[in-house]
C-alpha positions in Angstrom: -41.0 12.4 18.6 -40.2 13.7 15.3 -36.4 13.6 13.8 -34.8 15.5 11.6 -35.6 14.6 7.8 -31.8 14.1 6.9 -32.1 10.8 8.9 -34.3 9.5 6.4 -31.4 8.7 4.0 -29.2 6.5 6.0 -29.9 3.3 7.5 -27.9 1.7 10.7 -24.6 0.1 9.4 -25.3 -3.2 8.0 -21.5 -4.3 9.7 -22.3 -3.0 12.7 -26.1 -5.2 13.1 -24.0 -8.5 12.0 -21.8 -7.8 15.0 -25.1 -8.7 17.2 -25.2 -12.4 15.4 -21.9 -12.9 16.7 -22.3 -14.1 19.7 -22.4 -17.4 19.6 -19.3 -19.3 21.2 -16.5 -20.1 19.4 -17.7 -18.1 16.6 -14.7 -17.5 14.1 -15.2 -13.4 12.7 -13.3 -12.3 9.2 -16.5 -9.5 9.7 -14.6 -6.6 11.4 -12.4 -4.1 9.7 -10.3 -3.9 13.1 -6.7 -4.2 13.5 -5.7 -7.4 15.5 -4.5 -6.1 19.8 -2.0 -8.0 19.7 -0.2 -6.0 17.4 -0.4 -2.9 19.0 2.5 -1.2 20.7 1.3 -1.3 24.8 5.1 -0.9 26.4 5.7 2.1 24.0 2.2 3.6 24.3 2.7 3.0 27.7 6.1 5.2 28.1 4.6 7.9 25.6 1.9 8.5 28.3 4.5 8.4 30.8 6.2 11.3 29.1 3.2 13.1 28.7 2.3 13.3 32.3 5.7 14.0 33.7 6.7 16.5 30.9 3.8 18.4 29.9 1.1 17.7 32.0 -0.6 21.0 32.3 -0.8 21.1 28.2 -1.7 17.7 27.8 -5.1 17.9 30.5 -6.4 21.0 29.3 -8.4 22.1 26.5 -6.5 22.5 23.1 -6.9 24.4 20.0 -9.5 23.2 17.6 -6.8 23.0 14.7 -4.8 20.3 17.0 -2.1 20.4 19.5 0.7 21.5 18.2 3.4 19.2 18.6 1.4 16.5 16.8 1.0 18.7 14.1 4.6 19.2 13.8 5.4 15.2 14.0 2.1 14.4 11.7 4.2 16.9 9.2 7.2 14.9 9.7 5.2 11.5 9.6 4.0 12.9 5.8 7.5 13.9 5.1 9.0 10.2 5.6 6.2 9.5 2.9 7.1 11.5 0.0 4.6 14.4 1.0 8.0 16.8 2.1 6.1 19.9 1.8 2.9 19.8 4.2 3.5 22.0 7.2 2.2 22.0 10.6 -0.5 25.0 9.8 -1.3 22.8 6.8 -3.3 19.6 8.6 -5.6 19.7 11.2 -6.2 16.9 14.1 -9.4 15.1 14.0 -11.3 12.7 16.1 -10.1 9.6 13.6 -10.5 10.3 10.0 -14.4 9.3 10.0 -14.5 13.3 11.7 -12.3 14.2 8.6 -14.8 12.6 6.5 -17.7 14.1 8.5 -16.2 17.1 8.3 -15.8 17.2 4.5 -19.6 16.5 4.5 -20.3 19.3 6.9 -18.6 21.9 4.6 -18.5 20.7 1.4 -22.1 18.9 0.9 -25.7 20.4 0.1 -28.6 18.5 -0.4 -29.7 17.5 -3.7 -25.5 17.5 -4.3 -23.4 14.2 -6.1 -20.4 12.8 -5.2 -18.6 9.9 -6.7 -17.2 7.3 -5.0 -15.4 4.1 -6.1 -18.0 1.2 -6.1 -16.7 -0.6 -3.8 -15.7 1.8 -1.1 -15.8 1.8 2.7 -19.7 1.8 3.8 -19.4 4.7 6.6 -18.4 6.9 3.9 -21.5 6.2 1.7 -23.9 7.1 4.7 -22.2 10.2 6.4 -22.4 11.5 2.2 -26.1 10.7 2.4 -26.7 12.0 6.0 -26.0 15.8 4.3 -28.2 14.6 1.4 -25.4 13.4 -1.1 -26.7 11.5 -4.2 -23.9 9.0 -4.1 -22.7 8.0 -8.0 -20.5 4.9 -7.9 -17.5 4.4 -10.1 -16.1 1.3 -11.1 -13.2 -0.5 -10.1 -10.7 -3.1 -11.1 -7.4 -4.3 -9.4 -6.0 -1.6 -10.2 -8.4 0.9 -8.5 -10.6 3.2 -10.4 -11.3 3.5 -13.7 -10.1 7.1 -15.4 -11.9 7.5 -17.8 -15.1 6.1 -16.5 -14.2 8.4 -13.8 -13.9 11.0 -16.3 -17.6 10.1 -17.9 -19.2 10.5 -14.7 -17.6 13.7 -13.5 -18.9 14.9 -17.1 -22.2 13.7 -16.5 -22.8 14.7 -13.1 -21.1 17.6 -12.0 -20.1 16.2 -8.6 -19.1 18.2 -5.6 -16.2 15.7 -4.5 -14.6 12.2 -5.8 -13.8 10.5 -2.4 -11.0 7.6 -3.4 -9.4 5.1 -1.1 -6.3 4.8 -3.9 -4.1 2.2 -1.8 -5.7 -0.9 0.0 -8.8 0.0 -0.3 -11.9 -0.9 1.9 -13.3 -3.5 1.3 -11.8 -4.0 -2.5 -8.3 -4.0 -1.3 -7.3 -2.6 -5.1 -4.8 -0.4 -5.5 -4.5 3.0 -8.0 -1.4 2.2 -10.5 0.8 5.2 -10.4 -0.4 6.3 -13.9 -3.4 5.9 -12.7 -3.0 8.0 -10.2 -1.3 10.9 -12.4 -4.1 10.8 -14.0 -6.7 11.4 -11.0 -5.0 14.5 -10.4 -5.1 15.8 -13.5 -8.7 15.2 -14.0 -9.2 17.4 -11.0 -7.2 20.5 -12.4 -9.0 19.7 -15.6 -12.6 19.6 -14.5 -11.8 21.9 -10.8 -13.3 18.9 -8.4 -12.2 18.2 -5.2 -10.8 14.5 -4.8 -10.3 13.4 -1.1 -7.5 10.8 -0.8 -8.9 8.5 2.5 -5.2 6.6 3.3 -5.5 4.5 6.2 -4.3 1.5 4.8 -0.9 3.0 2.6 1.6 2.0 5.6 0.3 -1.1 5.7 2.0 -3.0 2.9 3.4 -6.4 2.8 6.2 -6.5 0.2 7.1 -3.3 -2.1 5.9 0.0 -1.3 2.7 1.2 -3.2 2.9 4.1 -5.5 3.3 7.3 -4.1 0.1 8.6 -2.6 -1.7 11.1 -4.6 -0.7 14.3 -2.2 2.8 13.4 -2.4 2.3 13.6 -5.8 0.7 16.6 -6.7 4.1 18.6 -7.1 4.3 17.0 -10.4 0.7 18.1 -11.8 0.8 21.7 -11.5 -2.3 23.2 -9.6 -3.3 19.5 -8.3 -2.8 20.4 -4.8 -5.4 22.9 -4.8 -8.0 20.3 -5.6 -7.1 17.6 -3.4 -8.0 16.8 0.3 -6.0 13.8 2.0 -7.6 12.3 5.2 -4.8 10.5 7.4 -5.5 8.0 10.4 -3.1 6.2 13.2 -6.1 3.7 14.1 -4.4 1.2 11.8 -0.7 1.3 12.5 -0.6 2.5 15.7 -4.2 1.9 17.5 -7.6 2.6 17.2 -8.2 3.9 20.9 -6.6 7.1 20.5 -9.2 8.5 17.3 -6.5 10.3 15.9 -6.3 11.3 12.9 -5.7 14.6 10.2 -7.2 16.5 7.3 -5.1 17.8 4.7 -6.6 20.4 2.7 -6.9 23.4 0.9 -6.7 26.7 3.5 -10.2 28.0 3.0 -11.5 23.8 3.8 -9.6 23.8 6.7 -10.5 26.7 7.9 -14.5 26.2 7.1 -13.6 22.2 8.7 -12.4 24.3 11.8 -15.0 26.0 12.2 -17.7 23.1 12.0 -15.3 20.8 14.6 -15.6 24.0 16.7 -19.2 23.1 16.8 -18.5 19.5 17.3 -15.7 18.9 19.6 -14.1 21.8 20.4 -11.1 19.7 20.0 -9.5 15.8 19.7 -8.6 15.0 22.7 -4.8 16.7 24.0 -4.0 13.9 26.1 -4.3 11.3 23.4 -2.8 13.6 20.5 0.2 14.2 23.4 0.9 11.2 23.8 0.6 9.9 19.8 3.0 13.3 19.4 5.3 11.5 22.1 5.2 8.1 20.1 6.1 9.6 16.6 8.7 11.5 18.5 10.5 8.2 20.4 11.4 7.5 17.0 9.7 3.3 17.2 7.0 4.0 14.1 9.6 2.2 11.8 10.1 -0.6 14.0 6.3 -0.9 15.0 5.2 -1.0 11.3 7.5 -3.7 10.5 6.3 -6.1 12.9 2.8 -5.4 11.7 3.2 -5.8 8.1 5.2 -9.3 8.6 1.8 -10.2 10.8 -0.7 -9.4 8.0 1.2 -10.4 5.2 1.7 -13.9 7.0 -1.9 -14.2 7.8 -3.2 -12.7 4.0 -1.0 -15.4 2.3 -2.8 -17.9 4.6 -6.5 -17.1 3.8 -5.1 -16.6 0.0 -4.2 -20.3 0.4 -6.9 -21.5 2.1 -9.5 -19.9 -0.1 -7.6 -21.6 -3.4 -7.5 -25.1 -1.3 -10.5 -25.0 -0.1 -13.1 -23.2 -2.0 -11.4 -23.5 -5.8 -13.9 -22.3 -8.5 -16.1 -21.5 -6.3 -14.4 -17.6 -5.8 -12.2 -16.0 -7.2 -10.2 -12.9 -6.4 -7.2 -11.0 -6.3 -4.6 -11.7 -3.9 -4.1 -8.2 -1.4 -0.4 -6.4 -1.2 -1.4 -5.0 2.0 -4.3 -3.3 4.3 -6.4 -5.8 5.8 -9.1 -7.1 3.8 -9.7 -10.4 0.8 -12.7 -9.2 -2.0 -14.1 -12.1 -3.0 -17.1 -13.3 -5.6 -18.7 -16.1 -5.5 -18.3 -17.6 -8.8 -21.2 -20.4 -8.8 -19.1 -22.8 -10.3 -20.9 -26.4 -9.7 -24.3 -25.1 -9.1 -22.8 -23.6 -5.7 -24.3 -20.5 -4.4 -23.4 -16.8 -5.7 -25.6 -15.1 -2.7 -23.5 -14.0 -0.2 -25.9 -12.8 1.6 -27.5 -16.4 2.0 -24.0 -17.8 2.1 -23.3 -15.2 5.6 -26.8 -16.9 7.4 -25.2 -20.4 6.5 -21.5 -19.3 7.4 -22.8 -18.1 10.8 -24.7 -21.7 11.4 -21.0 -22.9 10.9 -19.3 -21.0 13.5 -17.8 -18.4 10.9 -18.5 -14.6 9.6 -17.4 -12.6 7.1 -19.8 -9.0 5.9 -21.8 -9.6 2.5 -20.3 -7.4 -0.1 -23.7 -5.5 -1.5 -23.6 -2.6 1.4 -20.2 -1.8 0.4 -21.9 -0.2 -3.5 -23.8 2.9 -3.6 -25.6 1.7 -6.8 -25.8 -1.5 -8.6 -25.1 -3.5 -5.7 -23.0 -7.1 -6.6 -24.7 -9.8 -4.2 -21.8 -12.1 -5.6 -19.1 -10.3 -3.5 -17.9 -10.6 -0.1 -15.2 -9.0 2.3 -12.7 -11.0 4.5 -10.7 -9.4 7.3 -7.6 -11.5 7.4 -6.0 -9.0 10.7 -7.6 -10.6 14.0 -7.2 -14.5 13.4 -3.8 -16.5 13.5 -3.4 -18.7 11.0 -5.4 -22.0 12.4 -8.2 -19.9 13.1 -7.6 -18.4 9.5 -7.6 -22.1 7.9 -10.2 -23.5 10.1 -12.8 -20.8 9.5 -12.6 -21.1 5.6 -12.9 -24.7 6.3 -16.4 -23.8 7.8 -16.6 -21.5 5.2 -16.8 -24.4 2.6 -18.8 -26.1 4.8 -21.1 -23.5 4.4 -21.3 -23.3 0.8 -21.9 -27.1 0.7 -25.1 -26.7 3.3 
């Protein structure tokens, strides 16, 4: 049987082929980029459905338009609005199946082969290979704590001419870096100056654990004239509210939305209406606020705990940056004391211990760093949290 050629640039998800060593019993996983069940919202999901078959059940259990059910789109426009972005209408987003389909879509209609895109090196690994499946050449960017660099950023757009900059600016996965407000100014203007597209991927900015971060870049674009034209922001409840439901939106230029329309036609024919009903009916009951809250005191208990545990336990042997929110640690192995700087040996070891955690090098598009490593702090309480970097060090002693 032969496939089609495209296939020949992307390789099975290196996160998703760990997942099969993980059966072993007992097994502690900092591996997945999940949100923790517990924390999400059954009794109010629950009612929300409720609502949905007793109010509008002929609506909700047929098919919908492509662009989204509409009274999502109106409380996904008043979700933005409590966020700074006050001026994105309902006709301005479109309802996709999670934002992976925003980020699919954006390949679908944006991406030619032989094309190069810029991403931040870290970024989030599906990314990487749905912008290879259309035949991206995929140019990484560096990073610090404070997100990407500008004027590297600025080098490379130069250099290569790409046909997007995709940017996770706040909590980023897996570096969990955030853009700095100039920073972020700055981003914006660099894509009126040079006309490139930058897609903002945000499904981490509600997820903070003490201040909120700077202003995302679409609520910003009102003060860099022309900005908005050039920017394309990809939204996602999966983390706040659950997974289960794939919803998410695409914010975009008319012409992209209209061209992402058109390929989800061919895709979907729609997100489901019955789950975008019933995440219209939660947003509507007015409990996001209350949800979020509980969520963020979770996680930030849990990341100050692995922060703690990692500086108790492992010392020199890492270093890295203590997260302000989402739900990931970026760590590098240091090698302090002869210890190892592989993660990718260190994972083998780890999972001998009873403990997981995803090797950092997938994560790059170029110039790999097999120091790194990501740690998902949301699915373990706290003992689990202390006792798996406990096997953690064990590992690193084997």
């Amino acid at each position: 049987m032969k496939f089609a050629d495209r296939l020949n640039n992307v390789e099975t998800s290196a996160i998703r082929e760990l997942f099969k060593l993980l059966g072993k019993p007992g097994i502690i996983s900092f591996a997945g980029g999940f949100p923790d069940s517990a924390m999400f919202d059954v009794a109010g999901i629950e009612a929300a459905t409720e609502r949905v078959l007793r109010d509008e059940p002929g609506a909700a259990l047929q098919y919908g338009a492509t662009e989204g059910y509409q009274p999502l789109r109106e409380q996904l426009s008043a979700f933005m609005a409590s966020k700074g972005a006050q001026d994105v209408a309902p006709e301005q987003l479109i309802v996709t199946t999670g934002s992976q389909q925003a980020l699919d879509l954006l390949g679908k209609t944006m991406i030619n082969p032989g094309d190069r895109v810029i991403v931040e090196g870290p970024t989030f690994l599906a990314t990487i290979q749905c912008f290879r499946l259309y035949g991206a050449e995929v140019i990484s960017a560096p990073i610090d704590s404070d997100g990407v660099k500008p004027d590297e950023l600025e080098r490379l757009i130069v250099e290569h001419q790409p046909r997007l900059v995709y940017l996770i600016p706040t909590f980023g996965n897996p570096s969990g870096a955030t853009l700095s407000l100039e920073r972020r100014r700055k981003i914006l203007e660099l894509a009126v100056k040079h006309q490139v597209l930058v897609v903002e991927d945000d499904p981490y900015g509600d997820l903070y654990f003490a201040d909120a971060p700077p202003p995302s870049l679409l609520a910003l674009t009102p003060t860099v004239p022309g900005s908005r034209e050039w920017l394309a922001h990809c939204g996602s409840l999966s983390k706040v509210l659950c997974p289960g439901l794939r919803i998410g939106w695409l914010i975009g230029h008319p012409d992209l939305l209209a061209r992402a329309t058109m390929c989800k036609q061919f895709s979907d024919a729609h997100t489901s209406t019955f789950a975008q009903a019933t995440a219209a009916q939660y947003l509507r009951s007015g409990v996001m606020p209350q949800t979020l809250a509980r969520v963020r005191a979770v996680y930030a208990e849990r990341a100050r705990a692995m922060g703690d545990a990692l500086r108790s336990e492992l010392g020199d042997a890492v270093e890295f940056v203590q997260p302000q929110g989402g739900l990931f640690m970026w760590v590098r192995l240091t090698g302090a004391r002869g210890q190892e700087r592989d993660a990718n040996a260190l994972a083998k070891r780890a999972i001998e211990q009873g403990v997981a955690f995803v090797p950092g090098s997938p994560f790059f598009s170029q110039n790999p760093d097999p120091s790194t490593l990501r740690l998902s702090f949301a699915t373990a309480d706290i003992d689990r949290i202390r006792e798996g970097i406990a096997r953690l060090k064990k590992a690193l002693a084997a």
